[in-house]
N, C-alpha and C positions, 0 to 999 in steps of 0.2 A: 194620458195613460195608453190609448188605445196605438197613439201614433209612435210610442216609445214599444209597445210590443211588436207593430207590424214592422216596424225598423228592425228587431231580435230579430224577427222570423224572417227577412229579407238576407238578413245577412247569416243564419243558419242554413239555410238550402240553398247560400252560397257555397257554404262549407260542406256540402254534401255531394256524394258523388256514388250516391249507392245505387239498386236495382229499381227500375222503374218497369212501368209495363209498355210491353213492346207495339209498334203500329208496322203498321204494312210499308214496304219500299216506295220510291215513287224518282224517277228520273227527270223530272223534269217540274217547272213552278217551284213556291215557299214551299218548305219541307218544315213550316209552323204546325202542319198536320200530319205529316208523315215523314216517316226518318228512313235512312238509306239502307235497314237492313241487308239486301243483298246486291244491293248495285258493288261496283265495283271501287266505292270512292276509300274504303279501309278496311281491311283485313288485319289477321293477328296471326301470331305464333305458324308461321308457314301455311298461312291460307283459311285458317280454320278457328272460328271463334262463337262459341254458345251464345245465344239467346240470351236476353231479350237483345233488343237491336238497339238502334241510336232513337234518342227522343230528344226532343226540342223542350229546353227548360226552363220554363219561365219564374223569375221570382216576385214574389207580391209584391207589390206596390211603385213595379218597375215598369218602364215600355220596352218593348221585345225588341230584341236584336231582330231582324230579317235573315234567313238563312235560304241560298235558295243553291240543288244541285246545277251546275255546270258545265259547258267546255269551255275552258277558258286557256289559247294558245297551242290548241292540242292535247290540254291534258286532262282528265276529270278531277273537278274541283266541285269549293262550297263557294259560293260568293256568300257575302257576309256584309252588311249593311246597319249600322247602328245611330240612332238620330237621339243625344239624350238618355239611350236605352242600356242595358243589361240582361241579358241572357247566354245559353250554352246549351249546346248540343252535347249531349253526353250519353255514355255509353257503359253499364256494369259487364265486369267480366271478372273473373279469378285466374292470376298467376303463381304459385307459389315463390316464395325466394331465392330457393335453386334453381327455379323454372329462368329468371329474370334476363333478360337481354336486353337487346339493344329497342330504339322506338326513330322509327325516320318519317319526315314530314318536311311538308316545305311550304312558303305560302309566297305572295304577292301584294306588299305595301305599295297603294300608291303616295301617300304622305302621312306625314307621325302629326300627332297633336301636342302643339307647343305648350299647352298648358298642363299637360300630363304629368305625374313624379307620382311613381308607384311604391314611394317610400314617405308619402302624406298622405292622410285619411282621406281628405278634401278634395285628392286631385288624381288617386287609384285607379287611374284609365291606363288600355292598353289598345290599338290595334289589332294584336292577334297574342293567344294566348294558348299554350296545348299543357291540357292538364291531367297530372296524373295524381291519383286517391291511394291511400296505401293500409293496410290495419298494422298494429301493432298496441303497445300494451297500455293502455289507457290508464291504467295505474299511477304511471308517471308523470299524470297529468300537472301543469301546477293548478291550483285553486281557481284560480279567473276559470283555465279550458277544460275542466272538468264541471264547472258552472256551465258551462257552452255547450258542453258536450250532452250535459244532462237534458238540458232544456230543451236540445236538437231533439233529443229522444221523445220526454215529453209531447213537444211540439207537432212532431212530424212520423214517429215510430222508430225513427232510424235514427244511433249517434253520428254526429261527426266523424268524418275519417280520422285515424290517430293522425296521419301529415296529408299535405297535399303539396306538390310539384309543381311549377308552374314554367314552362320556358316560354322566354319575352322577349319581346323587343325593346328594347329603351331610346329614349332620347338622347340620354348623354353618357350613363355607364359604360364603363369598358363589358365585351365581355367576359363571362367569367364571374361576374359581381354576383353576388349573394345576396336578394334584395327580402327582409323578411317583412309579412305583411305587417300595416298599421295596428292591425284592427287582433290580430292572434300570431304566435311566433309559430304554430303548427301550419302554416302557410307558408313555404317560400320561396320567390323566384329566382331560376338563375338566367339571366342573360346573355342570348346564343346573338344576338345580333345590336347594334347598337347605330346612331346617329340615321344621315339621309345616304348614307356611301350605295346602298342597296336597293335603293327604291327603284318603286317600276319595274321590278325586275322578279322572275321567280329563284330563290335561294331555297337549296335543299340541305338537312340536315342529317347527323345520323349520331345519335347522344348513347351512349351506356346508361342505361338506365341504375345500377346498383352505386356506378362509380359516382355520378351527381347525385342521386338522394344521399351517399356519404359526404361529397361535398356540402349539401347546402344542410344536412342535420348531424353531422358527425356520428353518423350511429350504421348499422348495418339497415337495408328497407325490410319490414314485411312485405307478406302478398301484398301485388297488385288489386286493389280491385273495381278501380274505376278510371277510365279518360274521358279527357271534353275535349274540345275547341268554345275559344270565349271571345269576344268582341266584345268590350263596352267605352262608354262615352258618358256614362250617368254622373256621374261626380264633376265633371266638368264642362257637362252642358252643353256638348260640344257635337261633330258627325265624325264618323269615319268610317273607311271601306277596308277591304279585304277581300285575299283570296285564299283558301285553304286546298293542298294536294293532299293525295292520301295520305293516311296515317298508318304505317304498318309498325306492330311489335315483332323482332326478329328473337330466335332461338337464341338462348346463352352458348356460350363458346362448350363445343365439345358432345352439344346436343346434338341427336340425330332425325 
């Protein structure tokens, strides 16, 4: 029983992406104790983004990813390191849905992991993952995530986000693919990048945030109100590395 609860609880404060309390910056070493409040590794909405800062998120019964600030090529980054493990550095903040614009990131695979398919329960690893939390009307939940959603609250004080976002790297999908999680259909990824074409290399992105959450949920998005970056390797036991550039949220079109 106890190990069928800490498994809930693992995978509910995965699904969580709400306000944590904030630590002080730190440029340099693991950022397992201290998160990058005001270095200059992400900024939002033209420069400017509330409190609390970024925290290093560990889930029960997991081993932690390694995150540590960098220069990696010139540029400020996260090195990202995972043996086995799962965690995310994440970060609350409020956008409203008029507010929403665009989100640009860019990172640095040096190789995918072949046993990986983030469309099986057993084998939901990723490399790099940047993720975005959203509310909306929980009403509409079906029975299973409003079960989930309850228990998160229960559990933890905070529900589940109504969706969560996830842009991914894949193995073999095209991008463009709509990958929805095993485990809850209010998870789902789309894939900005796919096979080895890209490795070794830094690739920058810059996604409309409104126009993919109607892609991967057919629906319009609520506020924003949480991002991560994630590494993990837990489900198939496996390592991998990574490199994460800044994450900037840009103004919708028309904003000034």
């Amino acid at each position: 029983m106890l190990s069928l609860v800490t498994k809930v609880l693992a995978l509910l404060v995965l699904l969580q992406l709400a306000a944590c309390s904030s630590l002080t910056p730190s440029t340099e070493g693991p950022v397992s104790e201290a998160t990058l409040g005001s270095t200059p590794w992400t900024v939002a909405s033209g420069g400017s983004l509330a409190a609390p800062a970024w925290q290093h998120y560990k889930l029960p019964g997991k081993q932690a990813t390694k995150f540590n600030y960098v220069r990696k090529d010139g540029r400020d980054a996260m090195a990202v390191s995972s043996h086995a493990s799962a965690s995310m550095m994440r970060r609350a903040l409020r956008i409203e849905p008029a507010e929403l614009g665009s989100v640009r990131f860019s990172w640095r695979v040096p190789d995918l992991m072949a046993q990986a398919d983030m469309a099986v329960r057993e084998a939901d690893d990723s490399p790099v993952r940047i993720v975005l939390a959203f509310e909306g009307d929980r009403s509409k939940f079906s029975g299973k995530n409003a079960m989930l959603s309850e228990l998160a609250n229960a559990l933890t004080g905070e529900p589940m986000p109504y969706a969560t976002l996830m842009y991914v790297w894949c193995n073999t999908r095209a991008p463009g693919t709509v990958i929805i999680n095993p485990r809850t259909d209010r998870i789902r990824k789309l894939v900005v990048e796919s096979g080895a074409g890209k490795l070794h290399q830094w690739v920058d992105y810059e996604r409309n945030i409104r126009a993919d959450y109607e892609k991967a949920f057919g629906e319009a998005p609520g506020a924003l109100v949480g991002i991560g970056i994630m590494t993990d390797s837990d489900n198939t036991r496996s390592s991998t590395q990574a490199w994460y550039g800044p994450v900037t949220l840009g103004r919708a079109a028309g904003m000034k």
